[in-house]
TISE-293572 format. One record per residue: residue number from 0; x, z, y of N, C-alpha, C, O, CB in turn. Coordinates in steps of 0.2 Angstrom, whole numbers. Each point is the difference from the previous one (the first is absolute). Glycine has a CB too. Example, Ala and Ser with C-alpha at 12.3 -4.5 7.8 and 13.67 -1.06 7.14 Angstrom:
2
+-----+--------+-------+---------+---------+-------+----------+--------+-------+---------+--------+-------+---------+---------+-------+----------+
: num : n_east :  n_up : n_north : ca_east : ca_up : ca_north : c_east :  c_up : c_north : o_east :  o_up : o_north : cb_east : cb_up : cb_north :
+-----+--------+-------+---------+---------+-------+----------+--------+-------+---------+--------+-------+---------+---------+-------+----------+
:   0 :     66 :    39 :     -28 :      -4 :     0 :        6 :      4 :     0 :       6 :      5 :     3 :      -1 :     -14 :     3 :       -5 :
:   1 :      7 :   -10 :      11 :       4 :     1 :        6 :     -4 :     3 :       5 :      3 :     1 :       6 :       3 :   -11 :       -9 :
+-----+--------+-------+---------+---------+-------+----------+--------+-------+---------+--------+-------+---------+---------+-------+----------+
END
This chain:
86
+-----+--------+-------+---------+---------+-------+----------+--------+-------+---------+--------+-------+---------+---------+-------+----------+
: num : n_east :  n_up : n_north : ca_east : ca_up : ca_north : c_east :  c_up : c_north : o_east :  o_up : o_north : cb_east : cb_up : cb_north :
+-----+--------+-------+---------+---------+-------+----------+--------+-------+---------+--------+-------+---------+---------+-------+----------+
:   0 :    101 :    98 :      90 :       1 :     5 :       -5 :      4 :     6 :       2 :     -3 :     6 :      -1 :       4 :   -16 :       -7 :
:   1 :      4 :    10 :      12 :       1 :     5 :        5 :     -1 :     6 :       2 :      4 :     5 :       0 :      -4 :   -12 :        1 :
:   2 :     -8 :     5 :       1 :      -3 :     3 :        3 :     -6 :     5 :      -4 :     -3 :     5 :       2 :       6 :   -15 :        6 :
:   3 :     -2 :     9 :     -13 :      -6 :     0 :       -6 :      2 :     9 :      -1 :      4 :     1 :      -5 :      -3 :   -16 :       -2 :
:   4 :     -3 :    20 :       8 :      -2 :     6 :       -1 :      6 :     1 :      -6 :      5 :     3 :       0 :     -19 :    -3 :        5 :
:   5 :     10 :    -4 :     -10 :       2 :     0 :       -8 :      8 :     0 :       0 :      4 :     3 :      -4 :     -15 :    -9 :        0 :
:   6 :     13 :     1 :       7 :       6 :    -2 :        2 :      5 :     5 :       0 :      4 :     2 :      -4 :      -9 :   -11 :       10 :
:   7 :      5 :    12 :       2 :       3 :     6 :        3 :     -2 :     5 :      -5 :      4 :     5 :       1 :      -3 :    -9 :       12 :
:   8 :     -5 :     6 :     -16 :       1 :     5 :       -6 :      5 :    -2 :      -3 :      5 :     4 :       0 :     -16 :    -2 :       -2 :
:   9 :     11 :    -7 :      -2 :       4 :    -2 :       -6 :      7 :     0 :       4 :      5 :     4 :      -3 :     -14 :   -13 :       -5 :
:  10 :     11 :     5 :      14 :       6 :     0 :        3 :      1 :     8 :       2 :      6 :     1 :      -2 :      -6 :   -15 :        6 :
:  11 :     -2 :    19 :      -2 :       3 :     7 :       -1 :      2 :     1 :      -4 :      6 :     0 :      -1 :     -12 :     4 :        5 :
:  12 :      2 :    -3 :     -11 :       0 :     2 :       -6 :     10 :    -2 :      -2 :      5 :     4 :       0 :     -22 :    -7 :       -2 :
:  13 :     14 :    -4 :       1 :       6 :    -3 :       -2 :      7 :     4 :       5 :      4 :     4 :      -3 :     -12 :   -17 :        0 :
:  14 :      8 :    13 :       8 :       6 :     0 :        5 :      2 :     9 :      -2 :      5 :     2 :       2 :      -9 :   -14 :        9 :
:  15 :      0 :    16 :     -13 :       0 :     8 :       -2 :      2 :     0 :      -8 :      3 :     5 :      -2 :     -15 :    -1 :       12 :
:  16 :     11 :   -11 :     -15 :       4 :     1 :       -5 :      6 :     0 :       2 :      4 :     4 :      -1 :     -11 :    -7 :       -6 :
:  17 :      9 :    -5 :      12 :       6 :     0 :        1 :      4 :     5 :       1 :      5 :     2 :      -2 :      -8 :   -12 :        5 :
:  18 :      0 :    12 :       2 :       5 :     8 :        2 :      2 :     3 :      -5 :      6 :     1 :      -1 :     -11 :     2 :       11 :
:  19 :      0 :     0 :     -15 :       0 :     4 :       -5 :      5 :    -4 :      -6 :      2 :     3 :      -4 :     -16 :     2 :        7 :
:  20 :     16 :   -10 :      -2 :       5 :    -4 :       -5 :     -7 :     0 :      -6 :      0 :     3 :      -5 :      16 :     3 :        8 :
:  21 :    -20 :    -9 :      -2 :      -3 :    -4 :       -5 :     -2 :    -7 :       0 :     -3 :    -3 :      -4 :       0 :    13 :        2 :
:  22 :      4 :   -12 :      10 :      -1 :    -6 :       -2 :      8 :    -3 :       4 :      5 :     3 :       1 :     -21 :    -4 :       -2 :
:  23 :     14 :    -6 :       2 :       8 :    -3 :        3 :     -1 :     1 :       6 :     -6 :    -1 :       3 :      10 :    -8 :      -11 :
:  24 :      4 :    12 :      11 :      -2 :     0 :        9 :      1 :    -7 :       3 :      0 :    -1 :       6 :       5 :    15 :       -4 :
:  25 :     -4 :   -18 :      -5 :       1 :    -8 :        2 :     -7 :    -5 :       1 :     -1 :    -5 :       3 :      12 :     6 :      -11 :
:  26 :    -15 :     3 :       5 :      -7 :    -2 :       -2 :     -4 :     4 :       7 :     -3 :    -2 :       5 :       4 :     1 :      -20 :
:  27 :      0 :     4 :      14 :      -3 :     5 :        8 :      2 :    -2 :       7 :     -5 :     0 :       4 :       8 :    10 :      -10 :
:  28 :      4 :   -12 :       7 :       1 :    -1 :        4 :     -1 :    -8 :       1 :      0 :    -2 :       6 :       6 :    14 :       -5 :
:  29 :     -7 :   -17 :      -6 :      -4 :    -6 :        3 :     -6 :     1 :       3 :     -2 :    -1 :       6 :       7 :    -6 :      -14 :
:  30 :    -10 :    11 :       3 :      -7 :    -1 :        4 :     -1 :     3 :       6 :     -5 :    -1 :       3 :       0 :     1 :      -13 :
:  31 :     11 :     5 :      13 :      -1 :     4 :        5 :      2 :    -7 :       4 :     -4 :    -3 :       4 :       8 :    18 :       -8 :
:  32 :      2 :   -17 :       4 :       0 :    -6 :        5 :     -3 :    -4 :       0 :     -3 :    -2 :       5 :      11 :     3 :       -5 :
:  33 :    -10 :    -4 :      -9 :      -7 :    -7 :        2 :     -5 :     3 :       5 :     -2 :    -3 :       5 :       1 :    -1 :      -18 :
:  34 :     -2 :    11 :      12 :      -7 :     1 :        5 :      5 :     0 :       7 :     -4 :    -1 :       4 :      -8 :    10 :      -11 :
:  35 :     17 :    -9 :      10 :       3 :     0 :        6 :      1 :    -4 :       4 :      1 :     1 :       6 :       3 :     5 :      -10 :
:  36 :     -3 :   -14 :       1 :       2 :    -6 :        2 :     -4 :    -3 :       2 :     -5 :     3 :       1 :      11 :    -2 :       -6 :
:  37 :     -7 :    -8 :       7 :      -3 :    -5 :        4 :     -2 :    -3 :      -7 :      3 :     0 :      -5 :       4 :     0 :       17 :
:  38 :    -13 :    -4 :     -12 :      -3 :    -5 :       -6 :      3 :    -4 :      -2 :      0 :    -2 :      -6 :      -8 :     3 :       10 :
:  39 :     12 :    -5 :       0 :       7 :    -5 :        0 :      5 :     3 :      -5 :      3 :    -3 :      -5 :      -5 :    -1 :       18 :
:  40 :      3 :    11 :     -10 :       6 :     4 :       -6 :     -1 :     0 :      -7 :      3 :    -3 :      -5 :      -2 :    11 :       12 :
:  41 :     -8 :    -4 :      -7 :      -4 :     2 :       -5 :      3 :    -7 :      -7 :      2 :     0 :      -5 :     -13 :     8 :       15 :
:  42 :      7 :   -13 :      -4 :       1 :    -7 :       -6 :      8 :     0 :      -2 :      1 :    -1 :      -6 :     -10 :    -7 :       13 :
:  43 :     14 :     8 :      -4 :       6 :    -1 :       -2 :      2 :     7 :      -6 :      4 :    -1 :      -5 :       0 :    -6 :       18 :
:  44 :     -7 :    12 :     -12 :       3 :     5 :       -5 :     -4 :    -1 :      -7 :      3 :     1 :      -5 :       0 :     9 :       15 :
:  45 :    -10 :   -14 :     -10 :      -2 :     1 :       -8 :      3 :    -6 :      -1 :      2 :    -4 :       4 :     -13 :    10 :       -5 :
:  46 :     14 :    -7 :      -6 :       3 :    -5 :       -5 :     -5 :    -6 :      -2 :     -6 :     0 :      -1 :      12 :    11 :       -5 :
:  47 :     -3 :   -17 :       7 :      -4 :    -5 :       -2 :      0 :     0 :      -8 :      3 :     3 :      -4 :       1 :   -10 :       15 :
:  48 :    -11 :     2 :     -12 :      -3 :     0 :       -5 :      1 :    -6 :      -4 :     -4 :    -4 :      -1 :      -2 :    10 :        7 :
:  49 :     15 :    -6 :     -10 :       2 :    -6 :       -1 :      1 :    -3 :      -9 :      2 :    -5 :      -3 :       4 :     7 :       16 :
:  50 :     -9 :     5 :     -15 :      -1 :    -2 :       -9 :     -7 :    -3 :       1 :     -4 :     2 :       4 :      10 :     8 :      -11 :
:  51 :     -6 :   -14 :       1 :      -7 :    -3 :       -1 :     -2 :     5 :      -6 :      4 :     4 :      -4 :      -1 :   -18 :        7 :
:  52 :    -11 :    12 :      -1 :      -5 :     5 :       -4 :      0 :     1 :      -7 :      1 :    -5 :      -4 :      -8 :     3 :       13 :
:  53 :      6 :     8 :      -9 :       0 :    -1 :       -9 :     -8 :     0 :      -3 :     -4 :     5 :       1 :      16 :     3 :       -3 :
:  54 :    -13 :   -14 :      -1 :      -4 :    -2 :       -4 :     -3 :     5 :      -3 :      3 :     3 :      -4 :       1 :   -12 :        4 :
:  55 :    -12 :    10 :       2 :      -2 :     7 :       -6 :     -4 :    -3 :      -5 :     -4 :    -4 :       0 :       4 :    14 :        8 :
:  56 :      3 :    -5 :     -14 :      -5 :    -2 :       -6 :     -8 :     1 :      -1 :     -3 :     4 :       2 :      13 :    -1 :       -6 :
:  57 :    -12 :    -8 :       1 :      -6 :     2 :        1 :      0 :     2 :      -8 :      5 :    -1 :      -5 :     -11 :    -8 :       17 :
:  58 :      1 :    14 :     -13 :      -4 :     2 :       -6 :     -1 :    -4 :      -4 :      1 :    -5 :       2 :      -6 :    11 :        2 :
:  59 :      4 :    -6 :     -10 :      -6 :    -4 :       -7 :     -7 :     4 :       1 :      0 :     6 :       1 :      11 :    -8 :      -12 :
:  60 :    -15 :     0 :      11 :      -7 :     2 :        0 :      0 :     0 :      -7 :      3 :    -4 :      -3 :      -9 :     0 :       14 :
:  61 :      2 :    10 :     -13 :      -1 :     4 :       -6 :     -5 :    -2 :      -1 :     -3 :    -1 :       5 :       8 :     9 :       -5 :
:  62 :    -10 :   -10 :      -8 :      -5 :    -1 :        2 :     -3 :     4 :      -1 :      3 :     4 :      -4 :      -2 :   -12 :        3 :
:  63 :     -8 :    11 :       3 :      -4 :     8 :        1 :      0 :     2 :      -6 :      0 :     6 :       0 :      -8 :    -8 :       10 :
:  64 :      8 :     1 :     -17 :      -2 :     1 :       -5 :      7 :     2 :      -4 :     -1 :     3 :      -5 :     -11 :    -9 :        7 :
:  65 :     19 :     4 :      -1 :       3 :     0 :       -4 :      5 :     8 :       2 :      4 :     1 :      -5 :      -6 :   -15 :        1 :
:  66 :      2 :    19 :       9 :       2 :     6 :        0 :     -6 :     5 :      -4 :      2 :     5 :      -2 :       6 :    -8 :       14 :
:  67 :    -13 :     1 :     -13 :      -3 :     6 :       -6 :     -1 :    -2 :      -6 :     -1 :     4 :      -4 :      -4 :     0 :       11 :
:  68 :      6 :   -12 :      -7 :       2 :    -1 :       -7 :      6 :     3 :      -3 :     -1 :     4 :      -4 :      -5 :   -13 :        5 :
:  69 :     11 :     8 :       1 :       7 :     4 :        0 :     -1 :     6 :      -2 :      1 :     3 :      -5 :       5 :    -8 :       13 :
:  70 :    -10 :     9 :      -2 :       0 :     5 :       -3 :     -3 :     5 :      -4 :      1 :     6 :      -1 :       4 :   -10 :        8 :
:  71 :    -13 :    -1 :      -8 :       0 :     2 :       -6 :      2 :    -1 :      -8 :     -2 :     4 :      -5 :      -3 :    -4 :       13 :
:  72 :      8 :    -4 :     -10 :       5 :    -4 :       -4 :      5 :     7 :      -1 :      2 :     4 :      -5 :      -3 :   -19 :       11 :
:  73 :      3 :    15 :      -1 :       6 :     9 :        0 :     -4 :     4 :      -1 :      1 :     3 :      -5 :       8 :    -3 :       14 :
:  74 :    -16 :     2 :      -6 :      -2 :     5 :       -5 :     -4 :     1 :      -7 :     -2 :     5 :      -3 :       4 :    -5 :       13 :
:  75 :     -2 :    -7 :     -11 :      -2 :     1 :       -8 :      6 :    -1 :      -4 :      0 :     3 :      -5 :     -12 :    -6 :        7 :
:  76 :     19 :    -1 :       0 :       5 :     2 :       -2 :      2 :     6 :      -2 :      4 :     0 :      -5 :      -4 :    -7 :        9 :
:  77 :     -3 :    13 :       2 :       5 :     5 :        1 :     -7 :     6 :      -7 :      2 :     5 :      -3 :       7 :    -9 :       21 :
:  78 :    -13 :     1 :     -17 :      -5 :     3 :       -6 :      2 :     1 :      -6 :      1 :     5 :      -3 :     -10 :    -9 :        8 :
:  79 :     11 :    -4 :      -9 :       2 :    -3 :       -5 :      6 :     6 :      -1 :     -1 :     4 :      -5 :      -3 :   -17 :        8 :
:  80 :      8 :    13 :       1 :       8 :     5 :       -2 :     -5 :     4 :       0 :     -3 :     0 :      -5 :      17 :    -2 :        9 :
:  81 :    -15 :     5 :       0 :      -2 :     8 :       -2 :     -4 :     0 :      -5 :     -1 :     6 :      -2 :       0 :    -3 :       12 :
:  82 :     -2 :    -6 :     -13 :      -4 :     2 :       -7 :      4 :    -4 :      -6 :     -2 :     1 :      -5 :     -11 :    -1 :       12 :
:  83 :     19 :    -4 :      -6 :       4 :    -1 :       -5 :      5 :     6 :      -2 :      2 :     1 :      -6 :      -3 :   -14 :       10 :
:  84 :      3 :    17 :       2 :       6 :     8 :        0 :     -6 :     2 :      -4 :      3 :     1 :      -6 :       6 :     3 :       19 :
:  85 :    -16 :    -2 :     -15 :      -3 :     6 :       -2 :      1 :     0 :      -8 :     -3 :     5 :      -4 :      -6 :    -5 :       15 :
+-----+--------+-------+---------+---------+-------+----------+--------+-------+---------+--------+-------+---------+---------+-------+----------+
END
């Protein structure tokens, strides 16, 4: 990842807000040391992964026909008032 063109764009980028005070200079100066260190380091400086995952929700499947019945229902609703105001 490092190495990745994309990377050292983004890590400039980043370390030129820092100076500018728009981003945190605490944040700058880890990734400047993460790319500096030995692979062994590297491992000790990222945070272990000790929360368990958060379960994601799954959807309700809709069935294909009931978002245009809705809304046509609102639009002949919405006919109804209008020709009840006249």
């Amino acid at each position: 990842m490092l190495a990745q063109p994309h990377f050292r764009a983004c890590y400039d980028f980043f370390a030129l807000r820092a100076e500018a005070g728009d981003a945190p200079q605490e944040v700058a100066y880890w990734w400047s040391r993460f790319q500096d260190v030995t692979e062994d380091e590297r491992e000790e400086m990222l945070l272990p992964d000790d929360q368990p995952k958060k379960k994601r929700r799954r959807r309700s499947k809709r069935g294909a026909g009931k978002p245009q019945e809705n809304a046509a229902q609102g639009a002949a609703s919405d006919a109804d008032s209008a020709h009840d105001n006249e």
